[in-house]
N, C-alpha and C positions, 0 to 999 in steps of 0.2 A: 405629427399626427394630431389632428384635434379633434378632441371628445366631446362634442353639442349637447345639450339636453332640449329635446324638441318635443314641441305639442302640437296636436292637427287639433280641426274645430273642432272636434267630438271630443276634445279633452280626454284623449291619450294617452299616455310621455309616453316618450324612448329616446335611448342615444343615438344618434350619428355621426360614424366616425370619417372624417374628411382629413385628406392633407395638409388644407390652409382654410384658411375665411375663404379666400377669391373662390376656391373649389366649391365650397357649402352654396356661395351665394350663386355661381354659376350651375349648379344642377337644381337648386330649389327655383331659377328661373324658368330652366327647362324643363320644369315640373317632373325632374328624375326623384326625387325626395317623396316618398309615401307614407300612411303610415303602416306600419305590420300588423296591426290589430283590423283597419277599416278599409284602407285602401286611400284615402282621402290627401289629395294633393296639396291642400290648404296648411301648411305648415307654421309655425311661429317658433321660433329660438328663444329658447326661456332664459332666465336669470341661471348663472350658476359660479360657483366660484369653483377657483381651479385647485386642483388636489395637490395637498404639500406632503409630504414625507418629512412628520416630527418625528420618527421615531425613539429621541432620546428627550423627545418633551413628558413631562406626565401628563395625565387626564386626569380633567379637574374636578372636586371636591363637589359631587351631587351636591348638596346643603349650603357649597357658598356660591353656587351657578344665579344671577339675576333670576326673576321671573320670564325677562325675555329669549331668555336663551332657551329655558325648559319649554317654552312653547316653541321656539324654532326645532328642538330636539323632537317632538309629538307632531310637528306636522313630518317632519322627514321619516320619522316613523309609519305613519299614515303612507306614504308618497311609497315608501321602500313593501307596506302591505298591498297597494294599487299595484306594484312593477309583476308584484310577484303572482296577484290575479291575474295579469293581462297576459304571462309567461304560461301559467297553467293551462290559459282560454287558447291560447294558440297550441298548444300540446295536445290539447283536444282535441283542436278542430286538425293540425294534422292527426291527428290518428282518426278519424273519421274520413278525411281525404282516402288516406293509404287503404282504409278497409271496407268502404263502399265503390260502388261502381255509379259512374255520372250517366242516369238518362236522360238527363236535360229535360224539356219539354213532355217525354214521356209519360213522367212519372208517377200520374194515375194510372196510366194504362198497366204500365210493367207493374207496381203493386196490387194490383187485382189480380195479374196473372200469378203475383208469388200468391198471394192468399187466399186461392182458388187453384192452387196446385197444377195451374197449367205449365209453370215453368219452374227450373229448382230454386231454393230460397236462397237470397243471399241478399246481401247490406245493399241498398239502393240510397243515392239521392237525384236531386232534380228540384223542376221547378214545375210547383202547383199554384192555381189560382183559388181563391177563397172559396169558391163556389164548390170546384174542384174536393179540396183536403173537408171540405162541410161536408158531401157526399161520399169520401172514403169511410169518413167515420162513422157516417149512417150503416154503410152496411159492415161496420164491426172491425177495419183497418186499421190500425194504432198508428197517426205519422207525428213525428213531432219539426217541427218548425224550427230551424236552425240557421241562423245568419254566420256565415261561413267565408272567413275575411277572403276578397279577391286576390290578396296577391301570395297567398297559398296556393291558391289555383294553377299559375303558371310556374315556371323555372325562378328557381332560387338561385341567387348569388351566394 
């Protein structure tokens, strides 16, 4: 099994775990390879080295570590505070999936009808046009705007 660390244009990361290379590169051709945050086919396989098991090495002496290593140590720190936004952002956005209902296109319509009590109230999303969510708010509708990765949307592996 190989563990990839991959980036889409939108400057991503996430892992992907393939059987081989030939595997990676044969579904990132067939544009099976997404990413989970965007959706975005556009992939890159980044730098990464491969994980050893020292367990009987020590770990080394903050104070005698280079200056280059303390900086490689603060960006993977950085990198490991990004993994664990874009993990949050998707635990979100499923619990938003699981607890609204999708009107798609309707979604001025059916918010007027909750906030004019013509129909019972419950979590809605959908898609509005600016003109649209501009005229909810006029008459007093609270919506908020929420980019909602696509491949949430459908079935999960």
């Amino acid at each position: 099994m190989k563990v990839l660390d991959l980036q889409c244009a939108q400057s991503h990361g996430f892992e992907g775990w393939f059987g081989s290379e030939d595997d990676f590169t044969s579904q990132l051709a067939r544009g099976l390879v997404s990413c989970p945050m965007c959706g975005d086919t556009t992939i890159t396989k980044m730098l990464s080295a491969p994980r050893l098991n020292l367990g009987h090495a020590r770990a080394p002496d903050a104070a005698a570590q280079a200056p280059e290593q303390a900086t490689r140590q603060d960006v993977v720190a950085t990198t490991d505070t990004h993994s664990a936004l874009q993990a949050a952002w998707l635990g979100v956005a499923r619990r938003i999936l699981a607890n609204t209902d999708d009107v798609g296109d309707r979604f001025a319509e059916e918010a007027r009808k909750i906030h004019y009590g013509e129909v019972a109230q419950r979590g809605i999303r959908g898609k509005a046009s600016a003109a649209e969510t501009e005229a909810l708010a006029d008459e007093g509708i609270e919506v908020m705007q929420v980019a909602l990765p696509d491949v949430l949307k459908g079935p999960m592996q």
